[in-house]
Phi, psi and omega in degrees: 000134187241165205265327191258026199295138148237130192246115185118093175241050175269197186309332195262301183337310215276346202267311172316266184329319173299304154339316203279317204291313158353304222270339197090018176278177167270080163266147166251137170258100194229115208225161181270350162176125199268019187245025210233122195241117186319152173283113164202151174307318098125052162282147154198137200296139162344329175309287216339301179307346153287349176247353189189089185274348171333314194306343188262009159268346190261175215233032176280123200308138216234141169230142207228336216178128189220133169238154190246144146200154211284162184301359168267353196082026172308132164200170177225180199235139162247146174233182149198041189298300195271325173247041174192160140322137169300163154268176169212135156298124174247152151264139191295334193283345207254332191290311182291306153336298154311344159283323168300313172281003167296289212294302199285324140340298155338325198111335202281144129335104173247139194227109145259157171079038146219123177282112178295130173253303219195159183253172214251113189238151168190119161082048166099303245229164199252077166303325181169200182213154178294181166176132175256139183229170181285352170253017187073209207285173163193155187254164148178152218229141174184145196308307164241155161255146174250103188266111175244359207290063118100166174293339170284011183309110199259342208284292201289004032054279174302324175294356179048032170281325196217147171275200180288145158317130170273135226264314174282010176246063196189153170230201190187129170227188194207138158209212192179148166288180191179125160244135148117164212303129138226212198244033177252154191278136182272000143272356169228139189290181139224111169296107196233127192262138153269155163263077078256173221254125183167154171199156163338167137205178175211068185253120184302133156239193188253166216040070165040040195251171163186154184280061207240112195207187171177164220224194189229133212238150131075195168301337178283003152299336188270311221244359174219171173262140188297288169002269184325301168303307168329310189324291192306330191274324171299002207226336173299142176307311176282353185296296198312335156335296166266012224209039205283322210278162157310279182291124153224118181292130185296115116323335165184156174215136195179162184226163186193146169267169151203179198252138212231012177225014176092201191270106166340061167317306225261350156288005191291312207187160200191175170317121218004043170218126141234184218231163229195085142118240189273016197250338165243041198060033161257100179216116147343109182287013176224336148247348165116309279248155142195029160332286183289312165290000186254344127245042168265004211235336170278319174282335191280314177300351184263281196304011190274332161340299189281344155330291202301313197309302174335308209297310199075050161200110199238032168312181182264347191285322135329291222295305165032300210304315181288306177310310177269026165284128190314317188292326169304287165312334153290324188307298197288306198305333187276339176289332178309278159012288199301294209305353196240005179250004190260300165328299207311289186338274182318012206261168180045091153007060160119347178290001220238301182290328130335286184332292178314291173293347183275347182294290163023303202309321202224038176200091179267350132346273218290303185280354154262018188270341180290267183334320181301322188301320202257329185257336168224014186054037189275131173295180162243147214290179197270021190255344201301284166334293180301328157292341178302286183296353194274343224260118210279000000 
C-alpha cells in the first residue's frame, strides 16, 4: 500500500514524487518506458535551476541569446550573457532521466515498462490503478493517485475529470535530433513565426549537433498537413542558411500533440486525484514551452498531498487546495492572457506578429516584455495590445 501512485514519470511526475519521498511518504512511480524519449524542442529557461539546481553540474548545452522571426522574416535578436542566467538546451531522453533518478535517490519507487489503463474501485471509491507489463497485468494500491502520463492518458480519460481531447484544443509538432556541421550560433535559440498559427525552431546542441522541428497550433492543425510542413520548412531557403550540407545524419525523430488551450482549471483534481503536467494543460498556448509549468504543477500537487495525507482528508474538499494554490492561479491567468493574444498575434496571416517584432527592434521596454512572453511565459501588461494596434 503506498501512501502516493503517480502514473507518469516525465517532469512533472518525477519532481512530485521526489517531495512526497523527500517528505517520508511511500510512493510509486510509474512509468510506460523510461528509454522513450519525448518529441520536444527541449529549450528551457533559467527557472529551471530552482527546482533542480543539480542542473549546473551536468553538461547541458548553454543558451545566452533567442532570436525571432515573424512569417515575412522580420526578426530581432536578444542577448542576456551578462545580464541573466543561462538557459539549456536538453535531449529529453537524457534529461527526464535525470529527474528520475533524483526522485528515485530520492526514495520513490520506480516500476518501468507499465502502461497504466484503468483504476482499482471498491464501494465507488478509487483504490489504486491497473497497469500492464511485460510480466503481465499488475496493481498497485493507494490513498491518492496522481495523473501525470501525458495527453495520451488512458487514466485522465477514466477519471471522469476531463473529456476526450478536441482535435482544435490541441496543437501537434514533428522535429529531430541532427549531427553535422552548420552556421547556427550556438548559443542562440531561433524561433520562425508562420501566417498561420505555427512556428519553427533551430535549437543548437553540442558536437554540431541540433534539435530542429516545427509545429500547428489550434484549428490550424485541421487545415495543414504536419508531414507537409515539416517538409517544407526543412527545405525553406532561409533555414538553408543555416543548414548548408546535403546530408545530416538523424538521430531520433518523432511527432507528438500538446495541449494548446492552457490549463484545464475545471480538469485538476477529484476525490483523492489530480492531473499534472501536459495532461493538465500546462503548456504555454504560445511558445510551446511547458517544462517548467509542468513542474511546478508537480511541487504544488505533492504538497497539497502531503496536506491531505496529514489532514486525514484526502476528499476533493482537500485536494481543491492544488488548483487554488496561488502559483497555479498565476499560472492558469497568464496562459489565459497568452491564449487570447495568439488569436491576435495570428490575425491577416500574421501581421500582428510582424507588427510586434518590428516594434521589438527599436523599443527595448516593448522586446522585453516580447522575450518574457516567449521565455517565461509571462502574460504582457494591458498597454501591450494597445501599443500594438496604435502602432501604424
Amino acid at each position: 500500500m503506498y501512501d502516493v501512485i503517480i502514473s507518469g514519470a516525465g517532469p512533472a511526475g518525477s519532481k512530485c514524487a521526489e517531495i512526497l519521498a523527500k517528505s517520508g511518504y511511500k510512493v510509486a512511480l510509474i512509468e510506460k518506458d523510461t528509454n522513450w524519449r519525448k518529441p520536444c524542442g527541449g529549450s528551457i529557461n533559467s527557472r529551471i535551476f530552482k527546482y533542480y539546481p543539480q542542473l549546473r553540474k551536468m553538461n547541458f548545452h548553454r543558451i545566452n541569446g533567442i532570436k525571432i522571426y515573424s512569417a515575412d522574416f522580420h526578426n530581432f535578436e536578444y542577448k542576456w550573457r551578462d545580464a541573466l542566467d543561462y538557459s539549456i538546451n536538453v535531449d529529453r531522453l537524457q534529461f527526464d532521466n535525470f529527474l528520475r533518478d533524483i526522485a528515485v535517490d530520492a526514495g520513490a519507487e520506480l516500476f518501468d515498462k507499465n502502461l497504466s489503463y484503468d483504476f482499482i474501485t471498491k464501494e465507488n471509491q478509487r483504490i489504486g490503478i491497473k497497469t500492464k507489463s511485460p510480466s503481465g497485468l499488475r496493481e498497485y494500491y493507494g490513498k491518492i493517485i496522481i495523473i501525470a502520463d501525458g495527453m495520451s492518458s488512458k487514466l485522465a480519460k477514466r477519471s471522469g475529470l476531463k473529456k476526450k481531447w478536441k482535435t482544435e484544443d490541441i496543437g501537434i509538432a514533428k522535429c529531430a535530433i541532427m549531427e553535422g556541421e552548420n552556421s547556427l550560433d550556438k548559443e542562440t535559440i531561433s524561433l520562425f513565426f508562420k501566417s498561420y498559427k505555427g512556428y519553427g525552431w533551430l535549437f543548437p546542441l553540442e558536437d554540431n549537433k541540433f534539435n530542429i522541428g516545427c509545429g500547428l497550433i489550434g484549428e490550424d492543425s485541421l487545415k495543414y498537413n504536419l508531414n507537409q510542413i515539416y517538409k517544407e520548412f526543412w527545405n525553406d531557403p532561409n533555414i538553408k542558411k543555416f543548414l548548408s550540407k546535403k546530408n545530416y545524419r538523424k538521430i531520433w525523430e518523432g511527432a507528438y500533440p500538446l495541449p494548446g488551450q492552457g490549463i484545464l482549471e475545471k480538469s485538476l483534481y477529484g476525490d483523492n486525484i489530480m492531473l499534472i503536467g501536459d495532461v493538465a494543460g500546462f503548456v504555454s498556448p504560445m511558445s510551446g514551452e511547458g517544462i517548467c509549468p509542468s513542474i511546478v504543477s508537480g511541487k504544488v500537487a505533492a504538497e497539497t498531498a502531503i496536506n491531505a495525507i496529514e489532514s486525514e482528508d484526502i476528499s476533493k474538499l482537500t485536494l481543491k487546495n492544488y488548483k487554488f494554490h496561488p502559483t497555479i492561479k498565476k499560472i492558469a491567468r497568464s496562459f489565459k492572457l497568452t491564449l487570447s493574444l495568439v488569436d491576435f498575434c495570428f490575425e491577416n496571416q500574421g501581421q500582428n506578429l510582424s507588427k510586434m517584432f518590428k516594434i521589438a527592434e527599436h523599443d527595448d521596454a516593448f522586446r522585453e516584455k516580447v522575450i518574457n512572453m516567449f521565455l517565461f511565459s509571462e502574460a504582457p501588461p494591458k498597454d501591450f495590445i494597445m501599443k500594438l494596434k496604435s502602432e501604424n
